[in-house]
N, CA, C and O of each residue as an XYZ file, in Angstrom:
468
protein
N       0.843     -1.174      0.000
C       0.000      0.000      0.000
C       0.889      1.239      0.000
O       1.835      1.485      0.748
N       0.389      1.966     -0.993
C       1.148      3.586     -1.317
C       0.695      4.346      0.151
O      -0.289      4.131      0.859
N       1.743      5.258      0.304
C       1.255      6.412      1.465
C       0.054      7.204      1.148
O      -0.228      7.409     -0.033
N      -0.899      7.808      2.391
C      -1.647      8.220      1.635
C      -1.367      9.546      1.249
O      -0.351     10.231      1.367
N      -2.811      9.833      0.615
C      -2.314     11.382     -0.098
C      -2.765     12.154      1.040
O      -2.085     13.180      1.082
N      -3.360     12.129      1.704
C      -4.235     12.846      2.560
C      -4.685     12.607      3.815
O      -5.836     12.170      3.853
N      -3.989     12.798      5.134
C      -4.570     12.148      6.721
C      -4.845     13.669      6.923
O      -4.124     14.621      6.624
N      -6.413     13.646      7.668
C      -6.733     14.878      8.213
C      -7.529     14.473      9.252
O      -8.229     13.479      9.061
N      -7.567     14.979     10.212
C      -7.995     15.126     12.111
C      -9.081     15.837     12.072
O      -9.009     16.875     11.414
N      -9.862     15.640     12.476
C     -11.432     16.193     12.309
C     -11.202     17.462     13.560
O     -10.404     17.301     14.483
N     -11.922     18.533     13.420
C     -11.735     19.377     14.454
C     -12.337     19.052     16.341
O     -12.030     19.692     17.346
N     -12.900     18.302     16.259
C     -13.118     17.775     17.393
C     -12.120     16.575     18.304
O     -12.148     16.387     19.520
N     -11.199     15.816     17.196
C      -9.948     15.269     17.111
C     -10.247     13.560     17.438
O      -9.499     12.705     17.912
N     -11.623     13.490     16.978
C     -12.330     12.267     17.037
C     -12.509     11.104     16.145
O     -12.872      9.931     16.244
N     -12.010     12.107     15.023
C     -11.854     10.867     13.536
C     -10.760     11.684     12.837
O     -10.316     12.821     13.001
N     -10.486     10.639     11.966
C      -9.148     10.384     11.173
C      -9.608      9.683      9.976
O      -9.894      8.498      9.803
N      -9.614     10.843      9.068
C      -9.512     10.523      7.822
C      -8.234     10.501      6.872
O      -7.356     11.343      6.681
N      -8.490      8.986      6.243
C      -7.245      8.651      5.291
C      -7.508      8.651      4.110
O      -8.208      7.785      3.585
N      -6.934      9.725      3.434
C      -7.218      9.015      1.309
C      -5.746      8.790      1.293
O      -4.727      9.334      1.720
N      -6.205      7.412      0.392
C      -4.767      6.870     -0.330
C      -5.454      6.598     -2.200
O      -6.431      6.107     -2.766
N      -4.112      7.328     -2.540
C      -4.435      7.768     -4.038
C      -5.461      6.193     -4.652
O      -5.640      4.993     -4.446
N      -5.895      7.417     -5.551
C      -7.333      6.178     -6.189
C      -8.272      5.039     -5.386
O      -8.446      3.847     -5.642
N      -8.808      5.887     -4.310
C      -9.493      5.201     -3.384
C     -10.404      6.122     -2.974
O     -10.069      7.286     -3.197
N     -11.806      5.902     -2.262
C     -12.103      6.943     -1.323
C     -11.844      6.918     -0.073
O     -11.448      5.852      0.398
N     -11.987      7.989      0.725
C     -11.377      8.662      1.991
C     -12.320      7.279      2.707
O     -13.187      6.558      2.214
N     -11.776      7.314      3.885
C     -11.825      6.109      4.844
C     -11.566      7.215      6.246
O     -10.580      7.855      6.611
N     -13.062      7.062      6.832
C     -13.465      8.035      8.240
C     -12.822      6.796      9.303
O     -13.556      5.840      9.553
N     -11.684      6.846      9.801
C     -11.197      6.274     11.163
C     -11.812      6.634     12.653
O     -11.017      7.460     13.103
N     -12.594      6.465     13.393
C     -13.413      6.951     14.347
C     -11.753      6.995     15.333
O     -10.831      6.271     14.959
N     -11.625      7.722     16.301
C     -10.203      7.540     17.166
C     -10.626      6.394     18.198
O      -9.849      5.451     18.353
N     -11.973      6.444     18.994
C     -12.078      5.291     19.797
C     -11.328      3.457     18.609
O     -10.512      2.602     18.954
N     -11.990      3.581     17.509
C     -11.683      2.663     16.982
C     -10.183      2.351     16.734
O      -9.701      1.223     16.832
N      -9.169      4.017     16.242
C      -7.944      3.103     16.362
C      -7.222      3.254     17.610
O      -5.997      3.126     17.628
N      -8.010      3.565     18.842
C      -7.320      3.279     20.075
C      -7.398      1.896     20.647
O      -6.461      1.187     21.013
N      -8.739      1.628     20.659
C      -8.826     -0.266     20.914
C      -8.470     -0.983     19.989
O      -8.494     -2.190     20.229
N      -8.009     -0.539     18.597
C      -7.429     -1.534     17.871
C      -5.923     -1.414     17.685
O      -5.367     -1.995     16.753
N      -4.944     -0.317     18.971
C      -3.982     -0.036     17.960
C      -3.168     -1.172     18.025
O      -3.334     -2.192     18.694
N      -2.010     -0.792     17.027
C      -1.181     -1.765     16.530
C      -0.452     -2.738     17.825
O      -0.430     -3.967     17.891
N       0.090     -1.792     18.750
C       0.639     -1.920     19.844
C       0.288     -3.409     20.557
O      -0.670     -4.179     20.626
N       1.805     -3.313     21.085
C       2.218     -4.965     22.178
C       1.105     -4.790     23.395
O       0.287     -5.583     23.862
N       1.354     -3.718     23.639
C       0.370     -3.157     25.245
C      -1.434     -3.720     24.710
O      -2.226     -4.291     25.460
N      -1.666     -3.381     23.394
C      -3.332     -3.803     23.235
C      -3.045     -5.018     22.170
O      -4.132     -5.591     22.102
N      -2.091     -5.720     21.274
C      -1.928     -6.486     21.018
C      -1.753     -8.082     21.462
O      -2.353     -9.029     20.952
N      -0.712     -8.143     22.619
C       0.003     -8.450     22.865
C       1.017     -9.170     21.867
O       1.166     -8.765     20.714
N       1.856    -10.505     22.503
C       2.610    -10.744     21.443
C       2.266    -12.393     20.888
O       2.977    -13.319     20.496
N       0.603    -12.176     21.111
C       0.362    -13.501     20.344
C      -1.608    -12.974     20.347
O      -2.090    -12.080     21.042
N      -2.189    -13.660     19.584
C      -3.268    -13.791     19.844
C      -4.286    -13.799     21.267
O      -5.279    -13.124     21.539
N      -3.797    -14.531     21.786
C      -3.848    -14.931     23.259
C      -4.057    -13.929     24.249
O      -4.940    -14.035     25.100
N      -3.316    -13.007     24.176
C      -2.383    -12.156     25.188
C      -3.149    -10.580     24.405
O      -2.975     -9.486     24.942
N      -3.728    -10.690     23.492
C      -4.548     -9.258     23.399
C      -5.598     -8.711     24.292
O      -6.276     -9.477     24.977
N      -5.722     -7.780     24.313
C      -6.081     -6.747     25.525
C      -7.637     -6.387     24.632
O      -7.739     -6.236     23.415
N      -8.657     -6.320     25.576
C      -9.948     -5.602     25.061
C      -9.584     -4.479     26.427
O      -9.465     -4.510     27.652
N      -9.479     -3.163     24.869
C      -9.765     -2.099     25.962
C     -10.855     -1.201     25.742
O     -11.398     -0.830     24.701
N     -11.146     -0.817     27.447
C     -12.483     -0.206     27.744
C     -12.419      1.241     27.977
O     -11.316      1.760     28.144
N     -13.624      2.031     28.011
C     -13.193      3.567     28.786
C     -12.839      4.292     27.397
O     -12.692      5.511     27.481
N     -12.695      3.751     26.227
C     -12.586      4.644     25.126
C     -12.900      5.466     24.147
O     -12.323      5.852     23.130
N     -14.810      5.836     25.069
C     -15.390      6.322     24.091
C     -15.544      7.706     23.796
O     -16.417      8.239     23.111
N     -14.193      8.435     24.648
C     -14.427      9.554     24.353
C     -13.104     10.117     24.241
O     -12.828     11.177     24.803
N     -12.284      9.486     23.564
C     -10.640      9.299     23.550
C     -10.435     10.418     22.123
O     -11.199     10.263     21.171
N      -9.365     11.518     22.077
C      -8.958     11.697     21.286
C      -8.152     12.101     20.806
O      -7.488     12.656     21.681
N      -7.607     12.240     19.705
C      -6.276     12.368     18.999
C      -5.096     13.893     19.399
O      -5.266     15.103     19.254
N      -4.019     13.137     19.896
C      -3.116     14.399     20.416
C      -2.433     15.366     19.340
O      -2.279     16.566     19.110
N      -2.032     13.756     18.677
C      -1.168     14.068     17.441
C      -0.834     13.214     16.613
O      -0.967     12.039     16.956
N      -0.290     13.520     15.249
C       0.143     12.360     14.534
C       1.355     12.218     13.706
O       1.124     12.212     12.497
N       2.600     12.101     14.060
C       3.772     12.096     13.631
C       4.080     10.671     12.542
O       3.519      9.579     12.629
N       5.198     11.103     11.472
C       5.571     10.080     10.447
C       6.189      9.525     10.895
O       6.931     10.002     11.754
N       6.224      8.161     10.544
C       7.130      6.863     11.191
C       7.699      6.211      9.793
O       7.137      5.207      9.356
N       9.117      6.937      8.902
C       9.778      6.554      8.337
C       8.574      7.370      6.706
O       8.044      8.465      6.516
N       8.656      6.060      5.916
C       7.409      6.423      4.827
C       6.333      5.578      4.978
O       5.357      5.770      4.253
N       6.324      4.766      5.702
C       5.374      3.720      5.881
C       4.709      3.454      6.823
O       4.200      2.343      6.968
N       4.533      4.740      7.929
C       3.343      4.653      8.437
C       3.313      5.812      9.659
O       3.943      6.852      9.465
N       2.695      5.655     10.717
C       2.201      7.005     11.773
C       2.280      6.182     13.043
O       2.173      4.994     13.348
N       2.584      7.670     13.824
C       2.601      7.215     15.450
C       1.398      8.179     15.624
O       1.657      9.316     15.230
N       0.608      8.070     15.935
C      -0.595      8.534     16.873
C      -0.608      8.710     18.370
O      -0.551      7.835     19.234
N      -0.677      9.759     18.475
C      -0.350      9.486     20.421
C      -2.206     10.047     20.471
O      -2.626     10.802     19.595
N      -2.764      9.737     21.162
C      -4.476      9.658     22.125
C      -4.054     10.568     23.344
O      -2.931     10.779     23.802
N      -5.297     11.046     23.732
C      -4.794     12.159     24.680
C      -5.442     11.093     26.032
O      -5.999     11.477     27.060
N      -5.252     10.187     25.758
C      -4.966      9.471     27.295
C      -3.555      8.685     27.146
O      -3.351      7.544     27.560
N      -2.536      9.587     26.415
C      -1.100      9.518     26.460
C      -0.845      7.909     25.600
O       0.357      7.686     25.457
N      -1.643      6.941     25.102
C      -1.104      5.686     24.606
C      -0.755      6.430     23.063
O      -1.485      6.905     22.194
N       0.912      6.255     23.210
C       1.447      6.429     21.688
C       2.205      5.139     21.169
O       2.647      5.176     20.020
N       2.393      3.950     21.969
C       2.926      2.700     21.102
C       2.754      2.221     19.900
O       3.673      1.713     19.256
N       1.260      2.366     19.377
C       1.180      1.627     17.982
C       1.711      2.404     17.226
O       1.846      3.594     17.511
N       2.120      1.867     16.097
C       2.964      2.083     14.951
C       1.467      1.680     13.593
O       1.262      0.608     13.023
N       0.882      2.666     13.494
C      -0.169      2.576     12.096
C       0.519      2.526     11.142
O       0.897      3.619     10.719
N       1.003      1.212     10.355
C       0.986      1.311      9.038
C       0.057      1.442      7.799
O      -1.067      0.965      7.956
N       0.316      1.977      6.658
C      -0.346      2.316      5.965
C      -0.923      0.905      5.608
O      -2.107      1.186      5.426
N      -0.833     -0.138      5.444
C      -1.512     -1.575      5.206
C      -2.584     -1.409      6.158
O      -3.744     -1.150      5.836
N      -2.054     -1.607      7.664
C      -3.210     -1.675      8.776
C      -4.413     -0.170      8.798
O      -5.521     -0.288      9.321
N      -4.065      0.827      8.314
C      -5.221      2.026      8.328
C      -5.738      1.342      7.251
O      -6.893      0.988      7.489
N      -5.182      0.878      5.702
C      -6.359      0.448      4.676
C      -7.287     -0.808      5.546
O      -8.511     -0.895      5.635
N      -6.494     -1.487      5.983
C      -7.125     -3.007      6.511
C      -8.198     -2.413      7.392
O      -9.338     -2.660      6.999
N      -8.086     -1.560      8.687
C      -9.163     -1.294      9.395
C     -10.132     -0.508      8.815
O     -11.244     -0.539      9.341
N      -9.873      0.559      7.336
C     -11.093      1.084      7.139
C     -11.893      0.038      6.558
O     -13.100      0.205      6.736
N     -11.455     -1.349      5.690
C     -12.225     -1.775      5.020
C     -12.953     -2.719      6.317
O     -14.156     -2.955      6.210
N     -12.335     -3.153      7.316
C     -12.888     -3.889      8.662
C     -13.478     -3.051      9.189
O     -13.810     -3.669     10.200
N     -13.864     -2.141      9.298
C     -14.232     -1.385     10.176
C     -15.635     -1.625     10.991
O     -15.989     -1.469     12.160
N     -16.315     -2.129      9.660
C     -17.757     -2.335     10.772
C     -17.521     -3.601     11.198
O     -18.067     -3.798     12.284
N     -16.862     -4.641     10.735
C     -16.915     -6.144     11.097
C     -15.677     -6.335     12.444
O     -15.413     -7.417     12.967
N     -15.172     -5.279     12.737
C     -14.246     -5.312     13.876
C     -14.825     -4.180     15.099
O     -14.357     -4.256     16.235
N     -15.686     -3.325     14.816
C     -16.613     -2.363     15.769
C     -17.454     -3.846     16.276
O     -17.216     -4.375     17.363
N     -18.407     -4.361     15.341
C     -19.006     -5.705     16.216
C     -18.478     -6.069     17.155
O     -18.937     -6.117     18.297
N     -16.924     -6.521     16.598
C     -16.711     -7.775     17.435
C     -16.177     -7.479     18.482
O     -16.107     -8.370     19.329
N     -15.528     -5.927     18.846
C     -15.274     -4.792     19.695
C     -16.328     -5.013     20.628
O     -16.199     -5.704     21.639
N     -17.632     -4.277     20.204
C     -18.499     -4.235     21.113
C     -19.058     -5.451     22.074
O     -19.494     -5.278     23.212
N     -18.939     -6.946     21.264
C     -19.371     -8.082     21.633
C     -18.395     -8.327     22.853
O     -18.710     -8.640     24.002
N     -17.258     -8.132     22.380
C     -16.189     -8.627     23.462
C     -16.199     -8.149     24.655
O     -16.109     -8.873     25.646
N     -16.332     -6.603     24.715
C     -17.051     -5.678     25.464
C     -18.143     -5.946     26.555
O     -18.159     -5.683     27.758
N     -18.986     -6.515     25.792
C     -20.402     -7.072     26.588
C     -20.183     -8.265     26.719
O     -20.787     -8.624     27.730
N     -19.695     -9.037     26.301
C     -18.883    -10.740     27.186
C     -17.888    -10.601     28.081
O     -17.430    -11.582     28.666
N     -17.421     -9.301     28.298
C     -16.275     -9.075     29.542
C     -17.116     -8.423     30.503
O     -17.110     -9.174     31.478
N     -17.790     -7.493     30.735
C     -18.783     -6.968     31.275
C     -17.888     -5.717     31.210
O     -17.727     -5.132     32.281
N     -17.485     -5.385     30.485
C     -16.891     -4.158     30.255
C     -17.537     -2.935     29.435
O     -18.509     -3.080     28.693
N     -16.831     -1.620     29.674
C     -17.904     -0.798     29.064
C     -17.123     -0.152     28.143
O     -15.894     -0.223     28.116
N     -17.864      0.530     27.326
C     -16.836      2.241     26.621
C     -16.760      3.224     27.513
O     -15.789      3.959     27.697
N     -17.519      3.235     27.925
C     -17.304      4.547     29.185
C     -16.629      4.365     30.434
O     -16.684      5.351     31.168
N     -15.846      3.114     30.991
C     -15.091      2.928     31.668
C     -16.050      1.676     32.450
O     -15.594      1.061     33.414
């Protein structure tokens, strides 16, 4: 995946929009790439060992710095800047996006966990 042409921060700092040339723009909600980010801390380092995180529904974007040409550090203004967004994983989550919000929310309500903490 090419870089995109275009990341812009919504003025409320709640979504993240990506165009990557010859595509349309792809609305990133920030709760969404905070519980999904790339990161060991919400990843972990296997399947197993991933983190459902809660409390994120009103999380938003500090900033967004380049990480080489191939992708972004995002820091959330509840200070988590570990993931490393590559440009593969922003295309992959806009096209997942509703089929990984589900399974977000499900996991959510099988942990007895909330968005709001």
């Amino acid at each position: 995946m090419t870089a995109p042409k275009e990341l812009r921060v919504s003025k409320d700092r709640r979504l993240l929009t990506v165009t990557f040339p010859d595509h349309q723009p792809i609305e990133l909600p920030a709760e969404l790439l905070r519980v999904a980010s790339p990161s060991a801390e919400v990843q972990g380092h296997s399947p197993e060992q991933r983190v459902t995180v809660p409390g994120k529904r009103n999380v938003a974007i500090l900033k967004i710095e380049p990480v080489g040409n191939y992708a972004i550090r995002i820091t959330f203004d509840d200070f988590h800047d570990t993931g490393i967004f590559t440009w593969n994983y922003l295309h992959t989550l806009g096209h997942e996006k509703e089929a990984r919000w589900t399974a977000y929310l499900a996991e959510l309500q099988e942990k007895g966990l909330s968005r709001d903490r």
